[in-house]
C-alpha positions as CSV (number, residue, x, y, z in Angstrom):
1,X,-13.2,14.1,2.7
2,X,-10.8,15.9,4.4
3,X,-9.2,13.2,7.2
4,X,-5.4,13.4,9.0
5,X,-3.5,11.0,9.9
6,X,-0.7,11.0,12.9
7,X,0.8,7.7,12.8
8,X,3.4,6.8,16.0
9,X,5.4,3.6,16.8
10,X,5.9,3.1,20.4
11,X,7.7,0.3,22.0
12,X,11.2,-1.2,21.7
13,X,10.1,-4.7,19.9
14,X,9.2,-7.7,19.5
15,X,5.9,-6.1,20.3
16,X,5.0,-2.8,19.2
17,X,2.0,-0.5,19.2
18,X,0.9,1.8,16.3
19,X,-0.7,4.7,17.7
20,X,-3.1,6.1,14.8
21,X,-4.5,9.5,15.3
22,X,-7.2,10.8,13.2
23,X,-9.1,13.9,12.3
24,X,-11.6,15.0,10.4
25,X,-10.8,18.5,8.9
26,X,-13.7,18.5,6.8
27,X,-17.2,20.2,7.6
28,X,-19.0,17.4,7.5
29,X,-19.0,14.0,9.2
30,X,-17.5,11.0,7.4
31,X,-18.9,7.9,7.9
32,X,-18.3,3.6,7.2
33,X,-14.3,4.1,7.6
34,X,-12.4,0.6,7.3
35,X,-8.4,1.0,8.4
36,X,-6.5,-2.3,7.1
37,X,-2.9,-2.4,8.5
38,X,-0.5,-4.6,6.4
39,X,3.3,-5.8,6.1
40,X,4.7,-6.7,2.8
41,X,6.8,-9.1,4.6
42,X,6.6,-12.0,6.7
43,X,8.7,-9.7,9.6
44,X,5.3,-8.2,11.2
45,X,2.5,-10.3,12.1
46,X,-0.9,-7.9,12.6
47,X,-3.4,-9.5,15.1
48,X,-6.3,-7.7,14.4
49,X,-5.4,-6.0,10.7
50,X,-8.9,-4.4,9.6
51,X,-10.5,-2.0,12.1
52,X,-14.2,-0.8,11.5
53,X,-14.7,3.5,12.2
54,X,-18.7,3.9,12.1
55,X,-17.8,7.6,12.0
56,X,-15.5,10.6,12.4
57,X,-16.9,13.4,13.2
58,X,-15.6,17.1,12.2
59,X,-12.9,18.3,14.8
60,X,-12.0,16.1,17.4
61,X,-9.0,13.5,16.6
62,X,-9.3,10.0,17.2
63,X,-6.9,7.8,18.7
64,X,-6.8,3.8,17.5
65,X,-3.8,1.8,19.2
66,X,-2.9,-1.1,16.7
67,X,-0.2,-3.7,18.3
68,X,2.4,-5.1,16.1
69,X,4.5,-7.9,16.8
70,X,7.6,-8.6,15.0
71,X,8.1,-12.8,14.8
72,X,11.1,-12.8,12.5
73,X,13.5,-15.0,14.6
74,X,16.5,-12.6,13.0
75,X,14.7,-9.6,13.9
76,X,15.2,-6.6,11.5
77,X,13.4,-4.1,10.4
78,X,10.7,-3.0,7.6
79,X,7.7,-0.8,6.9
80,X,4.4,-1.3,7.7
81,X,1.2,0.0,5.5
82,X,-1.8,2.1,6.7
83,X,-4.9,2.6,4.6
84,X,-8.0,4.3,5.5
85,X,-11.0,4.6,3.1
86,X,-14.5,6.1,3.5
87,X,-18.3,5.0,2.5
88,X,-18.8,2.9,-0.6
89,X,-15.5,3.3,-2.3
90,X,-12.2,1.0,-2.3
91,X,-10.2,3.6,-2.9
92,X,-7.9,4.7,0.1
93,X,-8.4,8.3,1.0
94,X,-5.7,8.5,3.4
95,X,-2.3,5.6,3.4
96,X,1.1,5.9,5.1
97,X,3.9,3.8,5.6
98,X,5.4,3.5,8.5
99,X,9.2,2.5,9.0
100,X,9.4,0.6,11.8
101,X,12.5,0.5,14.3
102,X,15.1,-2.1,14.2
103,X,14.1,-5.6,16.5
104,X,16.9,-7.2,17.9
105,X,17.1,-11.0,17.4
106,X,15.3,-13.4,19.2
107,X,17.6,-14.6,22.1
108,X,18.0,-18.7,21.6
């Protein structure tokens, strides 16, 4: 399969939103896409981490806003992953990390 992805942070923290784009470049339509959105550590917490694509068709690009929230009380900063695989296999055909922007502290 031939997918894109466009991965944007947006927002100033504690919550953020992980803008996904994705395209199919490919000539045919790929279908049974799972996207599972994960932090190493316990800085990001993911409310709804796996995300279900029934299909991607050739051409157009797809948008999938994914909120993060950062619940360290220190704040800081760290990456989070994106995987994307197709069909019957486990095997991610797309993955990025994502460095996320510096969260201030929460104030006491």
């Amino acid at each position: 399969s031939s997918l894109v992805m466009q991965p944007v942070v947006q927002g100033l923290g504690p919550r953020y939103r992980l803008a996904i784009s994705l395209q199919n470049t490919g000539t045919k339509a790929v279908t049974d896409c799972v996207m599972l959105v994960t932090s190493s550590s316990g800085l990001y917490e993911v409310p709804r981490p796996l995300l279900t694509i029934p299909m991607l068709a050739p051409g157009p690009l797809y948008r999938y806003d994914i909120p993060v929230l950062c619940v360290h009380p220190q704040g800081g900063a760290d990456s989070v992953h994106v995987c994307v695989s197709a069909g019957d296999g486990p095997v991610p055909v797309l993955s990025a990390v994502i460095q996320m922007p510096y969260c201030d502290p929460a104030e006491p």
